[in-house]
C-alpha positions as CSV (number, residue, x, y, z in Angstrom):
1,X,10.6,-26.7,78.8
2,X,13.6,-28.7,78.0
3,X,13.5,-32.5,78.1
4,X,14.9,-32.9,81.8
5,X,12.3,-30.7,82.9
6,X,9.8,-32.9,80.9
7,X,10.6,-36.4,82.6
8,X,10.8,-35.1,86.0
9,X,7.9,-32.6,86.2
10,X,6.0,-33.9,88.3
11,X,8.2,-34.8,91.0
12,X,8.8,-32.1,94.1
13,X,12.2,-30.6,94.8
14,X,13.1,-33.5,97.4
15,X,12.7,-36.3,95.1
16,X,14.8,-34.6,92.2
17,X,17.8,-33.5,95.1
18,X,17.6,-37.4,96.3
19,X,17.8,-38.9,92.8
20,X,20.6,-36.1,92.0
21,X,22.4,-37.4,95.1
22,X,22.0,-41.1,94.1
23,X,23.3,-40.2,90.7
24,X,26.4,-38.3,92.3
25,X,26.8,-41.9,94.9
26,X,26.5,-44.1,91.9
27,X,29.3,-41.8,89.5
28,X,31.6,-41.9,92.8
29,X,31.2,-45.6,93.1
30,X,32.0,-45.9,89.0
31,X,34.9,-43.9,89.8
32,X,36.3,-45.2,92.6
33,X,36.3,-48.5,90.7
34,X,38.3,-46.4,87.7
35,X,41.0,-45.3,90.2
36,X,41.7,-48.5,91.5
37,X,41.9,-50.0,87.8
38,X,44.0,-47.2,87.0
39,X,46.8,-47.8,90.2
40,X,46.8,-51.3,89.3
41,X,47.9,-50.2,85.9
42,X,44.9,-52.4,84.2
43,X,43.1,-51.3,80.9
44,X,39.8,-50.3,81.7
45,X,37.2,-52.9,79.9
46,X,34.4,-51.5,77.8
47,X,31.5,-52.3,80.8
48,X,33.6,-50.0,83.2
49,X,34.0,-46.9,80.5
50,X,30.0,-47.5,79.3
51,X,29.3,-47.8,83.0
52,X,31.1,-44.5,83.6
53,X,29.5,-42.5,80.3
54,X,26.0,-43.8,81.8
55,X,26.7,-42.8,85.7
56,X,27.8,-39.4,84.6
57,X,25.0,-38.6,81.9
58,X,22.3,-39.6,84.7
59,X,24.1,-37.3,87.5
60,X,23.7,-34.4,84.5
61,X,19.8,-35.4,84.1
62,X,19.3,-35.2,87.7
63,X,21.1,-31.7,88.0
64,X,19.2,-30.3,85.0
65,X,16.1,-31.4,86.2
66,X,16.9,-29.5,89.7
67,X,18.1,-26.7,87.6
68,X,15.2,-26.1,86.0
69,X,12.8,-26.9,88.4
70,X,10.4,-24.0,89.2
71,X,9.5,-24.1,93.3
72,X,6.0,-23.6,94.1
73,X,6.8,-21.4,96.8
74,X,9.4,-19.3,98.5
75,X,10.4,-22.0,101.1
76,X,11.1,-24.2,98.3
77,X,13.1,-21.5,96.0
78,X,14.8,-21.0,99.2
79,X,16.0,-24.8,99.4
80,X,16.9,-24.7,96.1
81,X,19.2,-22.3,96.4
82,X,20.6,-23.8,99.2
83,X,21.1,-27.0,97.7
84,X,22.8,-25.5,94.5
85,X,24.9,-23.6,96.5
86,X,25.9,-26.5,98.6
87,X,26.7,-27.9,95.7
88,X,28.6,-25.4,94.2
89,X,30.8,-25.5,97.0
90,X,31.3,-29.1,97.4
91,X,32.2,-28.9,93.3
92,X,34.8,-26.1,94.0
93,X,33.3,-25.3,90.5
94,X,30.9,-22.8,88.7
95,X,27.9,-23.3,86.8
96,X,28.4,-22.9,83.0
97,X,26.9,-20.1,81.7
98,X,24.2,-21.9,80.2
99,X,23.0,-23.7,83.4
100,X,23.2,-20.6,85.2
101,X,21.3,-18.7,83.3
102,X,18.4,-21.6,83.5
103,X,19.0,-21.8,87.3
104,X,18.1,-18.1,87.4
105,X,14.9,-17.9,84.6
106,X,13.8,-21.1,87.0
107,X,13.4,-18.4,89.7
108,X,12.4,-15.5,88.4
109,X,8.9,-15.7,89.6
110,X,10.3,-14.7,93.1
């Protein structure tokens, strides 16, 4: 068990998708804020690139910790697929090697 996996392990698959979902509202927030220092031609402050390190480090917790959640049932492993591959798709992106391989051992009790 990795540390992710640790901190969130006793929350069900809903809570860790809606914190995973905050984290990805909070990030686009941070970086909307970026893009509109950015046209402005501004130099980003110190708050704004620490704000942007910590939006983007809790979106990876909250991933990992859907990653290597292991449902208690198919239903469950069924809406975690789903939600990965929603996510996937939304990304236009594939998951690293290592991630992907922990996405699968997560699931291979099914």
């Amino acid at each position: 068990m990795n540390d992710t996996a640790f901190l969130f392990e006793k929350s069900s698959l809903a809570e860790l998708q809606e914190r995973h979902m905050a984290a990805l509202r909070v990030t686009g927030e941070v970086a909307a804020r970026f893009q509109i220092v950015e046209n402005d031609g501004l130099r980003l402050r110190d708050e704004d690139e620490s704000a942007m390190a910590a939006a983007m480090e809790a979106e990876m917790l909250a991933l990992n910790a859907i990653v290597n959640y292991r449902p208690s049932d198919k239903k469950e492993a069924i809406d975690k697929v789903t939600y990965m591959a929603a996510l996937i798709v939304a990304r236009r992106d594939a998951l690293d090697e290592t991630t992907l391989s922990d996405f699968m051992a997560s699931l291979s009790h099914f």
